[in-house]
Structures are given as structure tokens and as C-alpha cells.
C-alpha positions in Angstrom: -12.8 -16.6 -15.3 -12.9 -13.7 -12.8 -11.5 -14.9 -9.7 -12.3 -13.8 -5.9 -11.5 -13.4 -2.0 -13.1 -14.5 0.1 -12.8 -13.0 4.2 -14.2 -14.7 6.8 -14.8 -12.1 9.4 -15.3 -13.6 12.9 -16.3 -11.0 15.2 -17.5 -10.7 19.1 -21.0 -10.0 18.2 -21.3 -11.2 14.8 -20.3 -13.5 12.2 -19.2 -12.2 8.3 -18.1 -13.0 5.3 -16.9 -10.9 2.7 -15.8 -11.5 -1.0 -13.8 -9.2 -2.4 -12.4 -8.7 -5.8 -9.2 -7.7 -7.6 -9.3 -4.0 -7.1 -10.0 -4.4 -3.6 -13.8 -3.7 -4.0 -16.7 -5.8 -2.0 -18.7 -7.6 -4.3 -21.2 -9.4 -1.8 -21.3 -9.3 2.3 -22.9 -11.5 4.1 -23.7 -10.9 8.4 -25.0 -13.2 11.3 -25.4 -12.2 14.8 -25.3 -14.7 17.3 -26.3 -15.2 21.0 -23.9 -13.5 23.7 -23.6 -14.8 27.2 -23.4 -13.5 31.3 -23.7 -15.7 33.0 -22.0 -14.0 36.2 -21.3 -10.4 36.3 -17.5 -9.6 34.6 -18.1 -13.3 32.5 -18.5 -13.4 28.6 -19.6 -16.8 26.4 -19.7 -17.3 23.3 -21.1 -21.3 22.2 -18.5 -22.4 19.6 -20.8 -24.2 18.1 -23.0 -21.3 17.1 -19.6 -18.9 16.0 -19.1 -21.7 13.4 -23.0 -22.5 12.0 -22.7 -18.8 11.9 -19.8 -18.7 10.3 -20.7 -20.9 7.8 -24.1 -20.0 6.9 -22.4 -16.7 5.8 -19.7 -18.1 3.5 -23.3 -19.8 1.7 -25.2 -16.5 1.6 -21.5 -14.5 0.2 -20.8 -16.3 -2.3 -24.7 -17.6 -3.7 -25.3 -14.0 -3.8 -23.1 -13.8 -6.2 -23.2 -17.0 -8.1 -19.8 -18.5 -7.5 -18.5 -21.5 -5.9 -14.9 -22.8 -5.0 -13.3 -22.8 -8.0 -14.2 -19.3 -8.3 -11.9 -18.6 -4.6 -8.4 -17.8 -5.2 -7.9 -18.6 -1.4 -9.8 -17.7 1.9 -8.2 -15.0 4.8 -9.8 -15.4 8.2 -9.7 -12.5 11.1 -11.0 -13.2 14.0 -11.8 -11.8 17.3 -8.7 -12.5 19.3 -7.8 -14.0 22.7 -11.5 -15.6 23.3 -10.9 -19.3 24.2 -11.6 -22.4 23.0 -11.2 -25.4 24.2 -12.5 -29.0 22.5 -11.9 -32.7 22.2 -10.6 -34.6 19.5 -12.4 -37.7 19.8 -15.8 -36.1 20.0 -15.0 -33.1 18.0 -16.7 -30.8 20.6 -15.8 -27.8 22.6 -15.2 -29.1 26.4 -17.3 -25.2 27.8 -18.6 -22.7 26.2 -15.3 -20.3 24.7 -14.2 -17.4 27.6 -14.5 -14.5 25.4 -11.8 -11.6 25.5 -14.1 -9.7 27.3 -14.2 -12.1 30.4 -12.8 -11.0 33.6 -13.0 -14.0 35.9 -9.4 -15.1 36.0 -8.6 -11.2 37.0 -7.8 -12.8 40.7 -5.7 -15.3 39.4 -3.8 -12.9 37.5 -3.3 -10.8 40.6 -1.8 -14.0 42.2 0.5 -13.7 39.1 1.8 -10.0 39.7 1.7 -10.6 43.4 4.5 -13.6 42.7 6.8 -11.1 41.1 5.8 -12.0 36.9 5.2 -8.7 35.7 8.4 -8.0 34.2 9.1 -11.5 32.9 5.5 -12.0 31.4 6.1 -8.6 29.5 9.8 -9.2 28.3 8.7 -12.6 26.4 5.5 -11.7 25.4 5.2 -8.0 25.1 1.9 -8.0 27.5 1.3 -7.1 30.5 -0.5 -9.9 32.6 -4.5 -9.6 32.5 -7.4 -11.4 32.5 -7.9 -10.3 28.7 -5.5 -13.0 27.5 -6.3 -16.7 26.5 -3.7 -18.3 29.0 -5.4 -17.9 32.3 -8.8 -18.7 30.3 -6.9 -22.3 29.3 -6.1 -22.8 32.4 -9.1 -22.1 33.9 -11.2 -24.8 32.0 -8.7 -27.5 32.6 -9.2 -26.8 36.5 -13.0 -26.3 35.8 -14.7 -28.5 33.8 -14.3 -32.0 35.3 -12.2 -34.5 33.5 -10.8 -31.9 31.6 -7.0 -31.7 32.9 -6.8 -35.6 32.6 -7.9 -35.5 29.3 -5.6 -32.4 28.3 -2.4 -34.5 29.8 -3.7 -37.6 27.8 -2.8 -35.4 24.4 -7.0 -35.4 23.8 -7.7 -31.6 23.8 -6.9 -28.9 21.7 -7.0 -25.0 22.0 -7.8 -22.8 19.7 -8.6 -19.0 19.1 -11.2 -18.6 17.2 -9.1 -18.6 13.8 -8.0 -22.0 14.9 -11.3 -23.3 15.0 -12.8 -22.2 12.4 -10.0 -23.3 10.1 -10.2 -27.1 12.3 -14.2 -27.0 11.2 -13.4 -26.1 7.8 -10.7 -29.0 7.2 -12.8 -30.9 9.3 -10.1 -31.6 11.5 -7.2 -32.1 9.6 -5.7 -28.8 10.5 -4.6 -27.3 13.9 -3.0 -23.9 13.6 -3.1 -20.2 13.7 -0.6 -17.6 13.2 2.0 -15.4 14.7 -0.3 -12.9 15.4 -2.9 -15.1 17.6 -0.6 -16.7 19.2 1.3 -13.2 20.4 -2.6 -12.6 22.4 -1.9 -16.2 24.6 0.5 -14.8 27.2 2.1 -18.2 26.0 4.0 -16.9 23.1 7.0 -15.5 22.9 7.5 -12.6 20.3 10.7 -13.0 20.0 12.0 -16.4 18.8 8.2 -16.8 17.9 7.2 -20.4 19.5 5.5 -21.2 22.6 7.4 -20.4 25.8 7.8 -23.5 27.6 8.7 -21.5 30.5 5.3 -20.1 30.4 3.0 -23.6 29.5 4.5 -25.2 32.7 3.9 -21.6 34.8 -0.2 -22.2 33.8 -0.1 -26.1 33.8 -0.9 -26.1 30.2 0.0 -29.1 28.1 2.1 -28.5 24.9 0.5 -31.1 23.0 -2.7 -28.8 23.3 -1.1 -26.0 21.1 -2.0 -25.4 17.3 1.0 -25.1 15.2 2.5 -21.0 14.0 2.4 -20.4 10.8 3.0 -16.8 9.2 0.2 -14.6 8.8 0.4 -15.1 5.0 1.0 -18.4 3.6 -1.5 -21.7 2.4 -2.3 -23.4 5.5 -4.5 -25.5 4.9 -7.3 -26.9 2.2 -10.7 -26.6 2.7 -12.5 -30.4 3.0 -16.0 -29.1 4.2 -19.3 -29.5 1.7 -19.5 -25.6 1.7 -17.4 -25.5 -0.9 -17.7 -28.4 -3.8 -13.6 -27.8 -4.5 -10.8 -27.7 -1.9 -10.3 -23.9 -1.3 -6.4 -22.9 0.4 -6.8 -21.1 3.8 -4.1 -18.3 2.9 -3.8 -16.0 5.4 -5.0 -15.6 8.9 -4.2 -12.3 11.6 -6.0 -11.5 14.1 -8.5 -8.8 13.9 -6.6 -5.6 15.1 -3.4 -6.6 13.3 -5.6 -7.0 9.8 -7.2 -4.0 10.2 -4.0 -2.0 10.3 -2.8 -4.1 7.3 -6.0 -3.1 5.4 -5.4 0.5 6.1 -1.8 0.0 4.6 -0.2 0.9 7.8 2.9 -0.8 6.5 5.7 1.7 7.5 6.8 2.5 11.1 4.8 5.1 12.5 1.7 4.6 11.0 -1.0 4.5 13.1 -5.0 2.8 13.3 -8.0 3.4 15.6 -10.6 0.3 14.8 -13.7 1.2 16.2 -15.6 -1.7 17.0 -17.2 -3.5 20.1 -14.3 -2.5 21.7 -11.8 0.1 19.6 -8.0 -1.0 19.2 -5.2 1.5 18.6 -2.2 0.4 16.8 0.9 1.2 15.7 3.3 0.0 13.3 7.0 0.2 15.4 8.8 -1.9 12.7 10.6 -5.1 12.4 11.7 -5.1 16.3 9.5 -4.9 19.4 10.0 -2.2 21.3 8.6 -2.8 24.9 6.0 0.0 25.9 7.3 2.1 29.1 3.0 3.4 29.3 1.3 0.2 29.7 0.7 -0.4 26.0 0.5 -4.1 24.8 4.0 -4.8 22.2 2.1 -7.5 19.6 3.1 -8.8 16.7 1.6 -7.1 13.6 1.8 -10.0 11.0 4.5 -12.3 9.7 5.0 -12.2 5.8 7.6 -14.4 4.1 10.6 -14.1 6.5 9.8 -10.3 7.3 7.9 -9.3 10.9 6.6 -6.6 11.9 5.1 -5.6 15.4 3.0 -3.1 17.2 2.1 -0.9 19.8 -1.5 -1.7 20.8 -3.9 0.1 23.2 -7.0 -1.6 23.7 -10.2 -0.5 25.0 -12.9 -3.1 26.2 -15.8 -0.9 25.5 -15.9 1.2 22.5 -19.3 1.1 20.1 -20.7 -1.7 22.4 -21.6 1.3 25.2 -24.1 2.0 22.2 -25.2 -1.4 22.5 -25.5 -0.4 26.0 -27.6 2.5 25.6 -30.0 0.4 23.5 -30.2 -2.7 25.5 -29.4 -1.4 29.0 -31.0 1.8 29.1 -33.3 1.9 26.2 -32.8 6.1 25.0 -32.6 4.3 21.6 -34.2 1.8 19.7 -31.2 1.2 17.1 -27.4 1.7 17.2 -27.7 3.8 14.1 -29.9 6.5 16.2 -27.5 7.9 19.1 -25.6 10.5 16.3 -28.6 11.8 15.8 -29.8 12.1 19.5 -26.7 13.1 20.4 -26.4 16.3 18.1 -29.5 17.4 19.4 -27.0 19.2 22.0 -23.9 21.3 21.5 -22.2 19.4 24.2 -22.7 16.7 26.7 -23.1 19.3 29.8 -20.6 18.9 31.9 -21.5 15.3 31.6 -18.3 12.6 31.4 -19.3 8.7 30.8 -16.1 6.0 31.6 -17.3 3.2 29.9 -16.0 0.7 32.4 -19.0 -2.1 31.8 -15.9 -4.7 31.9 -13.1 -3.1 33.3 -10.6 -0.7 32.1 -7.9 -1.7 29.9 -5.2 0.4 28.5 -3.5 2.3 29.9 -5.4 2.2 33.2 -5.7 -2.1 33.3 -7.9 -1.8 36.3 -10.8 -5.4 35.8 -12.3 -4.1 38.8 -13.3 -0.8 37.2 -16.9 -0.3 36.3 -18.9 2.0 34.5 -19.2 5.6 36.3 -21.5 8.8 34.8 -20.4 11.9 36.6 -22.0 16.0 35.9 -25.4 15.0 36.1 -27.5 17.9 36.6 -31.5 18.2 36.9 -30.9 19.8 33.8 -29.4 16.7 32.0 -31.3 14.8 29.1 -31.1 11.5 27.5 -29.1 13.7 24.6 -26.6 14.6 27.0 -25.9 10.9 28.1 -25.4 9.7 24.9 -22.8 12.9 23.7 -21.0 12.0 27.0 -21.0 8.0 25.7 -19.3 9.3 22.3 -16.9 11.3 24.1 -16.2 8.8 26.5 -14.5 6.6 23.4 -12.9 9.3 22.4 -11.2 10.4 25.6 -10.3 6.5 25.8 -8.8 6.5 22.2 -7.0 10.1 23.5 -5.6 8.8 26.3 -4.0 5.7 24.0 -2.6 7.8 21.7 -0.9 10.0 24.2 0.6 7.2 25.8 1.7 5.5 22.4 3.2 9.5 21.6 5.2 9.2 24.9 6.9 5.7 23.8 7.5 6.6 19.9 9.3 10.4 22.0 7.6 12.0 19.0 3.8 13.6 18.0 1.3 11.9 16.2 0.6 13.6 12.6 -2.6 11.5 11.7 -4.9 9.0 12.7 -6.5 6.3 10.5 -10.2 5.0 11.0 -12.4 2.0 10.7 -14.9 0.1 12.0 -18.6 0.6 12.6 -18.5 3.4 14.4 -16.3 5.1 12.5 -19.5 6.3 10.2 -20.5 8.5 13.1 -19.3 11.8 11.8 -19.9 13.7 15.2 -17.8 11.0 17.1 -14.7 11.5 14.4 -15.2 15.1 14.5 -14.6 15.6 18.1 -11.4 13.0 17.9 -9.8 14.6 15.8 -10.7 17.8 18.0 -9.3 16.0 21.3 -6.5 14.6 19.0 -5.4 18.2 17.5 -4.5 16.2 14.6 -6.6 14.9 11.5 -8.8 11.8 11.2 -8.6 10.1 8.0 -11.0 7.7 7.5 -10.9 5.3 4.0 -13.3 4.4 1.3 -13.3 0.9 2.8 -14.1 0.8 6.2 -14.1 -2.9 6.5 -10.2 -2.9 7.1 -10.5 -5.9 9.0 -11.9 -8.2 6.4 -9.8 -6.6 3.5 -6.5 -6.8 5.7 -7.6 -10.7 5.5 -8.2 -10.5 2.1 -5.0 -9.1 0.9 -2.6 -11.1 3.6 -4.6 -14.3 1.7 -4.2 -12.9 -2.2 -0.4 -12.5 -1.2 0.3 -15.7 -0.5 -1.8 -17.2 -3.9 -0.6 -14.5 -5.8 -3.5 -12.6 -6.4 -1.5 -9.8 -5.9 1.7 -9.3 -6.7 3.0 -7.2 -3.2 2.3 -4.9 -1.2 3.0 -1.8 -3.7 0.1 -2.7 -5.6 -1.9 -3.2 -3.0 -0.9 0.6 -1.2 -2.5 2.1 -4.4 -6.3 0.7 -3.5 -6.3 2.3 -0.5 -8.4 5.8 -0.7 -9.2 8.5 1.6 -13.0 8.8 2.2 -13.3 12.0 4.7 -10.5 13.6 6.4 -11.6 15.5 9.5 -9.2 18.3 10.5 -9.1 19.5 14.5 -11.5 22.6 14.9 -12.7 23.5 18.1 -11.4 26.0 21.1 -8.5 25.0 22.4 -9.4 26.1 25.8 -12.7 24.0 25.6 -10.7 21.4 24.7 -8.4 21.4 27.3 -11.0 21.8 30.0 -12.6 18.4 28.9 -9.6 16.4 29.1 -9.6 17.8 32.4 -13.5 16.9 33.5 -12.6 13.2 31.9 -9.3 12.5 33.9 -11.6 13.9 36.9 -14.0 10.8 35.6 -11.5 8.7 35.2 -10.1 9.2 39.1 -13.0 8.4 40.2 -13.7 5.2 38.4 -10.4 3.9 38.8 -10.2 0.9 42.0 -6.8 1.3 42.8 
């Protein structure tokens, strides 16, 4: 009997589950979009409730589509979308608010209050990040002071936090397990990367509880066991990472230097620095990459809030296209974007700028500029943002970047990788498989059952789709990165 895995892809905007099989190939995908929430400007919810109906309802369609049930699943792998918050009860088995997704800026004051004290340079030694509203600690802490009886209740030992791996994996054992892994918990500002527990140090700074804490495991190891009715047999939860650190698995970025762009809502760059974590000198994030047996590895990371989701934008908020899939198209329609720059600031600036306060600027317009032109500029503007990360994560590593590996949704758009790998002067290699995220999942899961044997077989899946190889005038290029740190100036706050 053929067996399968299965990925549980939890994302910002949607929910997915994907089975894969031995090779490595998808057999069935199953997607679910679910409600996003402002409900002041620089503030992102998600309902928790909804992430897991979502969740769920996928799993169902995955693997009916194919005509398999548990006994058919090897083990499950979940990624997630990291750092958004939740927090719930354990006697009612519901979240206390809404979770604070990553996106969410309202705790950037508090976090100034932290530098201001003097932090910085603690902060970053124990857990590799800089402080930031991006992080789930100042999000705990802000719905214990929040919602009412929450603190009280969180001292009594009655609440429980969770990223979202944790509470998909507390739904689907239906509260039997309360856990995540070493590469969630480096996303807290709570961890500490380098024994790898929480920093007590740092629970006491936020006035957050131990006992609300899910337990570390590795990234690649059972668990847990299903108990929900989806599945008719108990299913091990094998491997869990959060979503940046499985794409870069499921590109086979296993060796030191190797380096990943995800372009998703936001894009993530990454890069594998080995089994010790070397603390960036260029505002980059130093994360841990995933945990296998007794081995870690960590990472560089830049991160940029808004990557494909200015697309979104262009839909939604300025309507020059009726579907996502439509701005290459518009977009080629001109040879360049005109002089036109677009800083996607819609929440902020993250690396290597970390400015919250930052908002979206558009600078060059002419008369002469079209719709065409603003959505080249939007393209460019996450590739200037991915340039800027690289050149930064160059400067740490004191040596060049040879390649760049792709994923992600936008990844597709052949125009956007083109002119990276133009900006880049070095080529874009973009795989067969594009759903990294869910794969890395997969495989970190099928390790730990032993679906797969290691990591050597899994290396020879992996297969180039299109490589794009820098072609463009130098001098061109040159003046752009000029025009978009001009952009950038004036967008910055501080």
C-alpha cells in the first residue's frame, strides 16, 4: 500500500494542505482563504478559529481527492506562518482575542520603550533578533494587559500561547499536545538560540508566565498523534518549522552558504551560516534554521513585510487589476517603470531599515506616468528590497553571493525574476517545485518516520526549473539602485 505526506501549510492569507508522495511529487493540493482583519491602521487579525476550520477543511478536500485516509499517512509536517500570536484558555478551549498577526505594528511603542531602556544588545545576544514589533513577545504581552481578566487567568496556569503550529497541532490532538519547535520558538524574543529553552530572563522582562509556554521539540521528530475525526486512525505529527526555515529546507539549502528568497505575502531571505549562530553586524535577524536529531543549524534572515501582498494592494487598494495573476502582464506593457520607484512600506519597513513607522511612498510620477508604470515600479520595489537583503547578508558572510534560490507565488512572475537576477548580477534559480514551504514540511516529517532515509536522498529530488542569468546595462542598473535608495530616504522616519 502506497503511502503519503501529508503538509499542512498555514499561511497569512490562506490555509493548504498538500500530500506529497515518495519522490517528492504533489499528488493532490487543497487551498482556503480566510477573512483578514484592520481593525486600526498598522493592526493585523487573524480569528483562530477560522485558521483552523480552514485548516481542516483542507486536510478533507487533500486527501478525498485522492481517496486515502489515515492509514494511508506516513506522518503529517506542519509550516506555518510565524510569530502571529495566539493566545487561548484551557478550560474553554477558546482563543482569549483574536491572534496579532506578524504583520501587526501596535506594540512598536512598547518596543521603543525597550531600546530606549538599554535592551538592544542583550535582546539580540540571546535571541539573535533585534527588538520589533514583528515578534510574538510584546504581542503576549499585550493581550494579558488587554483583554480583561486575562493576566489573572495567565498567572492562575489557565492560558496557553501558541504560534500558529502550536495550535493547530493542540486542535488536532484536541488538546493533548502543547508544543512547537526550535524554530517557532527562535521568532518569540523569548527564546534563547543558544541553550535552546525559554529565557527566563526574558519571560519576567515581558511579565509572561512560564506555565503559558508550549514545550521545544526538534523540528523533526513524532510529536504528537492525531485524535481529531479527520482522520479515522491516529496520524504522528512528525515535523514542524516555521515557514521561512522549511522553505530553505525544501530547496536543499543544507550547506553553509546556501541561500533562499521565498516570495510570498511578505518575501524572506535566508541563509544557511551552519551549526553556530553568527550575530549579524547589518541588522539581519540570526534564527534558527531547524533542529534534526542532535544537529542545528541556523540562519541569517532578512525579512520584508510586503512582498507579493503590494499586488494584493494593487488589486484591492487601487484597483489597476482585477486578479493577482494580471500585473506581469500589465507591467510588460512598458520597458521600464519611468523613473518611477515604489517602497512598499504598507506596514513598515523591516530589514535592514526596521523603521514601523515607515509607510508606503511612490516617488517619479510624471503626467506622463500610467497604471503600467506603477505596477513595474511595485515589482521592482520587491526586488530592490530583496537586493538590499542580500547585500547586507554579503557584508556579514565578507564574501559574494554566487546564486539565489526562488519560491513562492511570486516567483512565477518571469519579469520580476528576470530583473533580480539583473539587480543581483548573479543568477536566479528557481526549482521544479515551488511549494518549498510545504515540501520542506514534508521531508522534515518523512525523516523522522522514516520515509526517507536522509537527507542525501532527498538532495537528489530537488530540480532546477528556470535559471535566470543577470542581463541588463550595468550602468542602467546602477542608476536604479541609486533612484531606489533616493526612495528609500525619503520613506524612511528616522
Amino acid at each position: 500500500m502506497e503511502q503519503y505526506i501529508l503538509a499542512l501549510d498555514q499561511g497569512t492569507t490562506s490555509s493548504r494542505t498538500v500530500v506529497f508522495d515518495h519522490n517528492g511529487q504533489i499528488k493532490s493540493v487543497a487551498q482556503k482563504e480566510f477573512k483578514q482583519y484592520f481593525p486600526k491602521p498598522g493592526w493585523v487579525e487573524h480569528d483562530p478559529n477560522e485558521i483552523w476550520s480552514s485548516q481542516a477543511s483542507t486536510i478533507a478536500e487533500a486527501i478525498s481527492a485522492i481517496d486515502i485516509n489515515g492509514l494511508d499517512i506516513a506522518g503529517i509536517g506542519i509550516t506555518n506562518q510565524r510569530e502571529t500570536t495566539i493566545v487561548w484558555d484551557i478550560d474553554t478551549e477558546e482563543p482569549i482575542y483574536n491572534a496579532i498577526v506578524w504583520q501587526d505594528r501596535r506594540t512598536a511603542e512598547f518596543c521603543d520603550k525597550l531600546k530606549a531602556q538599554g535592551l538592544v544588545d542583550m535582546i539580540r545576544e540571546k535571541t539573535g533578533l533585534i527588538i520589533d514589533a514583528y515578534f510574538s513577545g510584546t504581542k503576549i504581552k499585550w493581550i494579558l494587559d488587554n483583554v480583561p481578566g486575562a493576566r489573572k487567568r495567565a498567572e492562575q496556569g489557565k492560558l496557553r500561547f501558541g504560534n500558529v503550529d502550536s495550535w493547530l497541532i493542540w486542535r488536532l490532538t484536541r488538546g493533548e499536545a502543547h508544543v512547537t519547535d526550535v524554530t517557532n520558538a527562535s521568532r518569540t524574543m523569548l527564546f534563547n538560540i543558544h541553550d535552546l529553552k525559554w529565557d527566563e530572563d526574558l519571560l519576567k522582562l515581558l511579565d509572561i508566565p512560564a506555565s503559558m509556554m508550549p514545550e521545544v521539540k526538534s523540528s523533526s521528530e513524532i510529536m504528537a498523534h492525531t485524535k481529531t475525526t479527520i482522520f479515522a486512525h491516529e496520524v504522528p505529527i512528525a515535523g514542524v518549522a516555521g515557514d521561512q526555515q522549511a522553505a530553505l529546507f525544501g530547496q536543499m539549502c543544507v550547506e553553509p552558504g546556501a541561500i533562499k528568497n521565498t516570495y510570498g505575502t511578505g518575501c524572506f531571505v535566508m541563509l544557511n551560516i551552519g551549526d553556530k549562530p553568527i550575530l549579524s553586524k547589518n541588522n539581519l535577524l540570526t534564527t534558527v534554521a531547524w533542529k534534526i536529531g542532535d544537529t542545528v543549524n541556523y540562519a541569517l534572515e532578512g525579512s520584508i513585510y510586503v512582498g507579493g501582498s503590494v499586488v494584493q494592494w494593487l488589486r484591492d487598494g487601487l484597483g489597476i487589476i482585477k486578479s493577482s495573476s494580471e500585473v506581469e502582464a500589465l507591467a510588460s506593457t512598458v520597458p521600464d517603470s519611468g523613473g518611477v520607484y515604489f517602497v512598499p512600506a504598507l506596514t513598515g519597513l523591516a530589514a535592514p531599515y526596521w523603521d514601523p513607522y515607515a509607510r508606503g511612498t511612490i516617488v517619479g510620477i510624471t503626467r506622463g506616468t500610467t497604471a503600467a508604470h506603477i505596477a513595474r515600479a511595485a515589482l521592482d520595489g520587491i526586488a530592490f528590497q530583496t537586493y538590499d537583503i542580500a547585500q547586507a547578508m554579503a557584508k556579514d558572510m565578507n564574501h559574494p553571493l554566487t546564486e539565489l534560490k526562488v519560491d513562492g507565488g511570486a516567483s512565477r512572475n518571469n519579469l520580476l525574476m528576470q530583473y533580480q537576477a539583473n539587480l543581483l548580477g548573479i543568477k536566479v534559480v528557481r526549482p521544479k517545485i515551488t511549494e518549498t514551504t510545504a515540501l520542506g514540511a514534508a521531508y522534515l516529517a518523512g525523516l523522522a518516520v522514516g520515509f526517507w532515509k536522509d537527507i542525501d536522498e532527498l538532495k537528489k529530488q530537488w530540480q532546477v526549473e528556470r535559471t535566470f542569468e543577470p542581463a541588463a546595462d550595468t550602468e542602467e542598473i546602477e542608476n536604479a539602485k541609486k533612484g531606489w535608495a533616493n526612495a528609500i530616504s525619503r520613506t524612511l522616519t528616522k
